[in-house]
C-alpha positions as CSV (number, residue, x, y, z in Angstrom):
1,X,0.0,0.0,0.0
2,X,1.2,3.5,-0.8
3,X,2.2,5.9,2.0
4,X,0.7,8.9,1.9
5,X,2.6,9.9,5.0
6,X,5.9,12.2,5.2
7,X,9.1,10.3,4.0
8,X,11.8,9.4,6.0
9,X,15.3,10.0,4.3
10,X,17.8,8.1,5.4
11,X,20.8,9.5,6.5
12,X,24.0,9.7,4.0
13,X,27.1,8.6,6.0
14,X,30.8,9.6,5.7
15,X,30.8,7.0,2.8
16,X,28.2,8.6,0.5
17,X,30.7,11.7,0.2
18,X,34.5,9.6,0.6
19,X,34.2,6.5,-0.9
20,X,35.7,3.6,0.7
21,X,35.7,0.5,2.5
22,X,36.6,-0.9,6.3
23,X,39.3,-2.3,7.9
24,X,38.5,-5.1,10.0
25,X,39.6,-7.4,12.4
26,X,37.9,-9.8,15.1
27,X,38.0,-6.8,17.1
28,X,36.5,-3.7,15.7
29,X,36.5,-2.3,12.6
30,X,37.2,1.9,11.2
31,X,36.2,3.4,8.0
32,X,39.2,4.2,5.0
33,X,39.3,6.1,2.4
34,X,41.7,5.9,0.3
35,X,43.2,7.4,-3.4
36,X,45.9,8.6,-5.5
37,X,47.8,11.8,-5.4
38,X,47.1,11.8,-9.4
39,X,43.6,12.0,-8.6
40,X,44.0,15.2,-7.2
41,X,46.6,17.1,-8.9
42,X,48.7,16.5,-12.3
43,X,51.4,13.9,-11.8
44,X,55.0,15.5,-11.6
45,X,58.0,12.8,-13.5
46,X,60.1,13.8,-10.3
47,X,57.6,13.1,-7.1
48,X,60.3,10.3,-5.6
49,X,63.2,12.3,-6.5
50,X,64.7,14.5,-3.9
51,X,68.1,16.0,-4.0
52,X,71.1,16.2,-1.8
53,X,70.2,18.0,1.2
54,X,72.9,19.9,3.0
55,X,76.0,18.1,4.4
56,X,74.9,19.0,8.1
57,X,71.8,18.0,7.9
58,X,71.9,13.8,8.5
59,X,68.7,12.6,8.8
60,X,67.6,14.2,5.5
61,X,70.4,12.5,4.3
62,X,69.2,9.5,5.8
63,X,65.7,9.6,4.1
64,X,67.1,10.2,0.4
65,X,68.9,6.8,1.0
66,X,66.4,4.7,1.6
67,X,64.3,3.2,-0.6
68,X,61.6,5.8,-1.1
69,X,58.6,3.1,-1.0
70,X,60.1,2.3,2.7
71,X,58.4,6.0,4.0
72,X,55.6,6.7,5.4
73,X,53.9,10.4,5.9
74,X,51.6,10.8,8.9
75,X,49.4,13.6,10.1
76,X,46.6,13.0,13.3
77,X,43.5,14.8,13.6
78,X,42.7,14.5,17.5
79,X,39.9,16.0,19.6
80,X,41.7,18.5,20.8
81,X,43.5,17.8,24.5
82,X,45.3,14.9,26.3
83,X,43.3,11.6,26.9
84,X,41.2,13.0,23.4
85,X,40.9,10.8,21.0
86,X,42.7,10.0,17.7
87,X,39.9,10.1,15.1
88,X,41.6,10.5,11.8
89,X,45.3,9.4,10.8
90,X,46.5,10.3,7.5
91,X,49.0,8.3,5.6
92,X,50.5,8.9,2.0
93,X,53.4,6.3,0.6
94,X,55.2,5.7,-2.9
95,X,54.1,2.9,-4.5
96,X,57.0,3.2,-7.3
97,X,54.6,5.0,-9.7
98,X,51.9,7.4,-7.7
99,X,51.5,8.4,-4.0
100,X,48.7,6.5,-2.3
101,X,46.9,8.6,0.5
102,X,44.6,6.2,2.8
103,X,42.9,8.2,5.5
104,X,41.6,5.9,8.8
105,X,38.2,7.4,10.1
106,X,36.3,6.4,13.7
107,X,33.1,6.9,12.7
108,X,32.3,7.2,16.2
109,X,34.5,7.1,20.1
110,X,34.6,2.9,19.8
111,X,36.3,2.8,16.5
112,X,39.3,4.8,17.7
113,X,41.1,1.3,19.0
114,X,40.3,-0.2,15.6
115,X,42.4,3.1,13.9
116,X,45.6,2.5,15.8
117,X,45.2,-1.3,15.2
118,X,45.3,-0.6,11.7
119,X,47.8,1.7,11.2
120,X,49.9,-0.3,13.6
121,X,49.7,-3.0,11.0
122,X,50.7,-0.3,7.9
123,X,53.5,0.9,9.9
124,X,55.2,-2.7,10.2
125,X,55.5,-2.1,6.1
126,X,58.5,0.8,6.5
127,X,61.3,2.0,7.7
128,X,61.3,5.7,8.2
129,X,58.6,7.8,9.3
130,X,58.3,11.6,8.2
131,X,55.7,14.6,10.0
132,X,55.5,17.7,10.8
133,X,56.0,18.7,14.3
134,X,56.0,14.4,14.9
135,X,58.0,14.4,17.5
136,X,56.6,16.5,19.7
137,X,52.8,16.0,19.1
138,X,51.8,13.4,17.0
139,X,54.2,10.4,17.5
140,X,53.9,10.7,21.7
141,X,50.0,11.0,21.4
142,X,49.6,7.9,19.5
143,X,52.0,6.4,21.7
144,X,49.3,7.6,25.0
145,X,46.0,6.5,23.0
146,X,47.9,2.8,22.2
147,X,48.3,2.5,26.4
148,X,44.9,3.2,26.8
149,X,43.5,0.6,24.3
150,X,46.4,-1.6,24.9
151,X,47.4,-1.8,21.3
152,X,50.6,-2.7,20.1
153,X,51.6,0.2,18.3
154,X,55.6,0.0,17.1
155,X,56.2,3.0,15.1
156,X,59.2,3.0,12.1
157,X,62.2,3.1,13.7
158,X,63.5,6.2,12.0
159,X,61.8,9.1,12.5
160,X,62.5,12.7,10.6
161,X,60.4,15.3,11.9
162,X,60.5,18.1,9.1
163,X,59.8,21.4,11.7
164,X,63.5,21.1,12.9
165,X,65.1,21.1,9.5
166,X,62.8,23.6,8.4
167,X,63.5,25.9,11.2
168,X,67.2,25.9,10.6
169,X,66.3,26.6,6.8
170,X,64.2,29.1,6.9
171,X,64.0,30.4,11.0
172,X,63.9,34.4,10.5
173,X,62.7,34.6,6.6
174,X,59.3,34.6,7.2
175,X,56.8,35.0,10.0
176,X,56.8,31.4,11.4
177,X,57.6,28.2,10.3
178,X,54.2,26.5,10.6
179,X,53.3,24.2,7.9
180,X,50.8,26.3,6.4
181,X,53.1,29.4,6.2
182,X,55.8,26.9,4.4
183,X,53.1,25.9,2.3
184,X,52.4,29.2,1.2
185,X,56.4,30.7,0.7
186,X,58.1,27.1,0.0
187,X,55.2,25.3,-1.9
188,X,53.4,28.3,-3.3
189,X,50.0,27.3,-2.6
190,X,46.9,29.0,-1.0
191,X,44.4,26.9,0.5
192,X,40.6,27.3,-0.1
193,X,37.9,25.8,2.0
194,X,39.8,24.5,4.9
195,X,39.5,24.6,8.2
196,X,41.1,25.9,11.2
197,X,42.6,23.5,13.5
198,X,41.5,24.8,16.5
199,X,38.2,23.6,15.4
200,X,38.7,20.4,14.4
201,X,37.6,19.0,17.5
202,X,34.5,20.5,17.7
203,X,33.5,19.2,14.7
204,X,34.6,16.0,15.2
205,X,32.3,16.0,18.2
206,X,29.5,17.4,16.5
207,X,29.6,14.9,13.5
208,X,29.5,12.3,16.4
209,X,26.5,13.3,18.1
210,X,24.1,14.4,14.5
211,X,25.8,12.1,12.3
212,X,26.1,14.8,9.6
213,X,29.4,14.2,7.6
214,X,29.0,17.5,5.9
215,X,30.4,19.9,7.9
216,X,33.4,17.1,8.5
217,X,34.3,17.3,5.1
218,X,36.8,20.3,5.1
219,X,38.2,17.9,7.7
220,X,39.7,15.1,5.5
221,X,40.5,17.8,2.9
222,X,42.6,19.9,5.2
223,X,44.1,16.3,7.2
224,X,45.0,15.3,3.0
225,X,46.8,18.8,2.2
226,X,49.0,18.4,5.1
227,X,50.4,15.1,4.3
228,X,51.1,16.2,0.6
229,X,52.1,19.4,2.0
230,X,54.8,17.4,3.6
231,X,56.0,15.5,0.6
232,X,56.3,19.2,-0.8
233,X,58.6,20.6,2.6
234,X,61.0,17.2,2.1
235,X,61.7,18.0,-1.7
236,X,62.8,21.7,-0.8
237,X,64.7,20.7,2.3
238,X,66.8,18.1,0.5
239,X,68.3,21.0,-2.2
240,X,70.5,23.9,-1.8
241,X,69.3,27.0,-1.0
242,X,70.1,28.2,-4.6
243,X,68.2,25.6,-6.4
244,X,65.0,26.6,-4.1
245,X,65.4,30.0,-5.8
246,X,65.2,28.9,-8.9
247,X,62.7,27.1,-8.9
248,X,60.2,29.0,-7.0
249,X,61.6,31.5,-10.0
250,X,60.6,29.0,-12.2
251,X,56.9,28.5,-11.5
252,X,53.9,30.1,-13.2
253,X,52.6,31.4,-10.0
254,X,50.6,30.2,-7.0
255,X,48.8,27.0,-6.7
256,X,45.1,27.3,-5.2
257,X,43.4,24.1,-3.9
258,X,40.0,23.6,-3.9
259,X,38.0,21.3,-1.2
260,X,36.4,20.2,-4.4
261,X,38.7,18.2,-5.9
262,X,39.6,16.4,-2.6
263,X,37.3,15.6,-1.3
264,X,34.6,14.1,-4.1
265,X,34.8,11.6,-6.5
C-alpha cells in the first residue's frame, strides 16, 4: 500500500561523500578512504626524486637513502587535548609510480582502538617515518591512545620530523615556520575551504553526536593537504638553497586548492 505519510530519508554517512571500505579485524572495525595523489593534482615525473640535502643536515640524508617506498607520511587529527581521541590518521606512501593517501576514520569514540590497530599494521611495512611537528605532538599522542587501548603500536624506527630542518632553513625569513606558512612561501599554494585547527575538534564531536558528515568534510580535505604538503617541505629541504630559488623562480605562479577536488569523487 502506498504511503501517503511524510518520507523518512535516510541518513547519508561519511561513505556517501568519501568512498571507501573498512578495515576489519575480530576486534573492531574503522572506515578508509583511500586514493591517489594523481587523482587530485597533475602527476610531476620527479615526485620520488629528492636531492642532496645539505652536508649538516643527517637525517635528511638518511631519508634520500632509503628506498623511497620504505616511508611513510603521517598527520593526526585529534579532539583536541590529552586523553582526546585519535579520530583521523592520514597516511601517503610511494608505491613506485603514484603516492597512495589512505585516511583511517572512527566513525564514532569505539572505532578509535580499531584506527591505531590498523595503522599499527601499515607501519610494520616501513622504515622511516616523516611529520610535521611528529616528535613533539603526534608520535607521543599515539603512543598515549595505544596505552589506553592496549594496542601494540611499534612505530618506524626512523623518525624525521621536518619542523627542525625547516626551522634551521628558513627560522627568520618569514613569520613562522608552521606548515601552512611553508606551504604558502616554499610550496606556493593558497588553501581554499579549509578549516582551522583549532576547530577540528569541535566538529569531530558534532559529526559524532548528528551524524552529519558534511560539515566534516573540510576535515579530511585539510588532514590530505597536510600530508602532501609534507612530501612538498621534504623535496625543498633536500636542495641547496640556490636551487630553491630557482625554482620558485621557475613557476607560473601560486597553486590554489580547492576542497572540491579532494574531497569528491
Amino acid at each position: 500500500m502506498f504511503d501517503s505519510g511524510p518520507a523518512r530519508l535516510q541518513p547519508i554517512g561519511v561513505e556517501g561523500y568519501l568512498p571507501g571500505g573498512e578495515w576489519r579485524d575480530e576486534r573492531g572495525a574503522v572506515y578508509v578512504h583511500e586514493r591517489l595523489r594523481s587523482e587530485i593534482e597533475r602527476r610531476c615525473s620527479d615526485w620520488s626524486q629528492l636531492g642532496l640535502p645539505p652536508e649538516q643536515e643527517g637525517a635528511l640524508r638518511m631519508v634520500c637513502d632509503l628506498d623511497f617506498r620504505r616511508v611513510l607520511f603521517l598527520d593526526l587529527e585529534t579532539g583536541g587535548f590529552s586523553g582526546s581521541p585519535v579520530f583521523l590518521a592520514g597516511t601517503m606512501r610511494w608505491n613506485g609510480n603514484d603516492f597512495v593517501l589512505r585516511q583511517y576514520f572512527a566513525r564514532h569514540y569505539g572505532e578509535e582502538a580499531a584506527l591505531l590497530r590498523a595503522l599499527a599494521e601499515q607501519s610494520r611495512d616501513f622504515d622511516a617515518l616523516v611529520t610535521f611537528n611528529g616528535k613533539s605532538y603526534d608520535a607521543p599522542f599515539l603512543r598515549d591512545r595505544a596505552r589506553v587501548h592496549a594496542v601494540a603500536l611499534e612505530l618506524p624506527a626512523f623518525h624525521l620530523d621536518l619542523l627542525h630542518p625547516a626551522r634551521r632553513r628558513w627560522r627568520g625569513r618569514w613569520m613562522n615556520c608552521r606548515l601552512q606558512t611553508l606551504e604558502l612561501f616554499v610550496c606556493r599554494r593558497r588553501r581554499f575551504g579549509d578549516v582551522a585547527s583549532d576547530e577540528v575538534p569541535a566538529l569531530y564531536h558534532d559529526f559524532v553526536r548528528r551524524g552529519d558528515p558534511y560539515r566534516l568534510l573540510p576535515v579530511f580535505h585539510h588532514n590530505m593537504l597536510d600530508v602532501i604538503t609534507m612530501h612538498e617541505i621534504l623535496k625543498a629541504l633536500c636542495g641547496t638553497e640556490e636551487a630553491e630559488i630557482t625554482r620558485m623562480g621557475d613557476e607560473e605562479g601560486d597553486k590554489d586548492w580547492s576542497p572540491i577536488s579532494l574531497t569528491v569523487r
